[in-house]
Kinemage of the C-alpha trace (Angstrom):
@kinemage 1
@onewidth
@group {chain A} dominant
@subgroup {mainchain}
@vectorlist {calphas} color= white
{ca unk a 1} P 8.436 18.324 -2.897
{ca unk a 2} L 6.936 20.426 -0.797
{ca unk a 3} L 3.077 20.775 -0.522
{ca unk a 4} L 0.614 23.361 0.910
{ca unk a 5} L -2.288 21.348 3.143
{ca unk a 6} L -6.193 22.512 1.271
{ca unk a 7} L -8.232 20.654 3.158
{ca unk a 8} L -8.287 17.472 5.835
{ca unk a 9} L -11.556 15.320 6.963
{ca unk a 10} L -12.343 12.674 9.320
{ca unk a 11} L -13.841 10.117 8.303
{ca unk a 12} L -14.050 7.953 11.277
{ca unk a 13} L -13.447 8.133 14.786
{ca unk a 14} L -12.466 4.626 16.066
{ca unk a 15} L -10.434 2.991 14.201
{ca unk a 16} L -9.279 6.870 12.692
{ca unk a 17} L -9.486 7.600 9.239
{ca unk a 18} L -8.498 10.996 8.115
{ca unk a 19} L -8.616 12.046 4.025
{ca unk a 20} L -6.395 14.832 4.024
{ca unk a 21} L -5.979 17.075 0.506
{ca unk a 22} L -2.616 18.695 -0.749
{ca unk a 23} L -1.269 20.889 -3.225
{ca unk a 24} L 2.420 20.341 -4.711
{ca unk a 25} L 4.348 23.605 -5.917
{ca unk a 26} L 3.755 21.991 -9.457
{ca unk a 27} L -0.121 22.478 -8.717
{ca unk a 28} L -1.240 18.981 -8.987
{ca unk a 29} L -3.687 18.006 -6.167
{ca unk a 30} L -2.987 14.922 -3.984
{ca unk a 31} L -5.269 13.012 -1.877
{ca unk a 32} L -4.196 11.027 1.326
{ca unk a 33} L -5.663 8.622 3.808
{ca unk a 34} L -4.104 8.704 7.825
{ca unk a 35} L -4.594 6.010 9.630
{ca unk a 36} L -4.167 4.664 13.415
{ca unk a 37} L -0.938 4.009 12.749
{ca unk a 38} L 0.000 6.843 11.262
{ca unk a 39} L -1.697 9.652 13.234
{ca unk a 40} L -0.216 8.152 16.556
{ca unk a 41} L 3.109 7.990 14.822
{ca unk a 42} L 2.538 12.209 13.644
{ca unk a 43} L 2.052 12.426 17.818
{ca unk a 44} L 4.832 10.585 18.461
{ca unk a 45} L 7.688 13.089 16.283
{ca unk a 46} L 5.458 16.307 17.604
{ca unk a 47} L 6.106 15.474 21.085
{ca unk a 48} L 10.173 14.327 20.210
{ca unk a 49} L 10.175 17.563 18.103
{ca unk a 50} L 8.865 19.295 21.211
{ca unk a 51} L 11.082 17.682 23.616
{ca unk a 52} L 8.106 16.094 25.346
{ca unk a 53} L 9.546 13.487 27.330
{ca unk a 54} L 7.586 10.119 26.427
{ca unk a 55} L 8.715 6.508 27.724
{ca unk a 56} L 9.777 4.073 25.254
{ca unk a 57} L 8.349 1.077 26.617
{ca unk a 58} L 4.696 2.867 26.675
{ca unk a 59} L 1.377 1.901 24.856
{ca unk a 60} L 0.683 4.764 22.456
{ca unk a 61} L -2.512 5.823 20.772
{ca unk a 62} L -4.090 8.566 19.348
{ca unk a 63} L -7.556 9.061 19.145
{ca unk a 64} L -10.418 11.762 18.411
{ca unk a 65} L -12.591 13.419 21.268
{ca unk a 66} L -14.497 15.388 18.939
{ca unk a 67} L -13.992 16.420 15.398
{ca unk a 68} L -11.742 19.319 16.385
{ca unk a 69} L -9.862 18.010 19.038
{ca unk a 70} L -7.086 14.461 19.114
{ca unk a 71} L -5.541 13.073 22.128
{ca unk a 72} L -2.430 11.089 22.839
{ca unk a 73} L -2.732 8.403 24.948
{ca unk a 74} L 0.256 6.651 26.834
{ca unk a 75} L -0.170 3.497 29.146
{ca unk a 76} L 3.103 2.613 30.845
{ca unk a 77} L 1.628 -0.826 32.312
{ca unk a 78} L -1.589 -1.567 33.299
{ca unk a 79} L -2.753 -3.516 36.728
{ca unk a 80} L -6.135 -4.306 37.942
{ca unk a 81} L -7.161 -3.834 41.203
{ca unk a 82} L -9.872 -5.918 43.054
{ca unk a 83} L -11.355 -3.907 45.852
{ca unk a 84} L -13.482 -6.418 48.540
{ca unk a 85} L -17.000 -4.447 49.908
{ca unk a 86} L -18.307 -5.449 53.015
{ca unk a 87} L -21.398 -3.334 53.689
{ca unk a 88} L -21.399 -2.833 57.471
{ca unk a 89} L -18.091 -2.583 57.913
{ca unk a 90} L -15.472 0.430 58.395
């Protein structure tokens, strides 16, 4: 069925949370809850639809900057670096 989107609102920002509200062509009104899960998985099949090239093997997340604006986050491995100071020294 296909459904015309009314309204959406966040809820919360970490972990996300987004109530979204929907009409169906038969007029009824349905309510919906998007989680972490599901919002990253919404940025995943934009950026296939899109042709975005994304690694499989990557860490993906999506999260909220602000309430009008979502980033995708991808983390291909992560390393930590240990830098040594030695005031004095060149």
């Amino acid at each position: 069925m296909k459904c015309t989107a009314l309204s959406y609102r966040l809820v919360s920002q970490t972990p996300i949370k987004i109530e979204m509200v929907f009409q169906g062509q038969d007029g009824h009104i349905y309510k919906y809850s998007i989680d972490d899960d599901f919002a990253t998985a919404a940025m995943v099949e934009y950026c296939l639809l899109a042709q975005i090239p994304m690694s499989k093997d990557a860490r993906k997340a999506a999260h909220f900057l602000s309430d009008s604006k979502a980033a995708f986050d991808m983390v291909l491995r992560e390393t930590t670096m240990v830098a040594a100071i030695h005031p004095g020294r060149d």
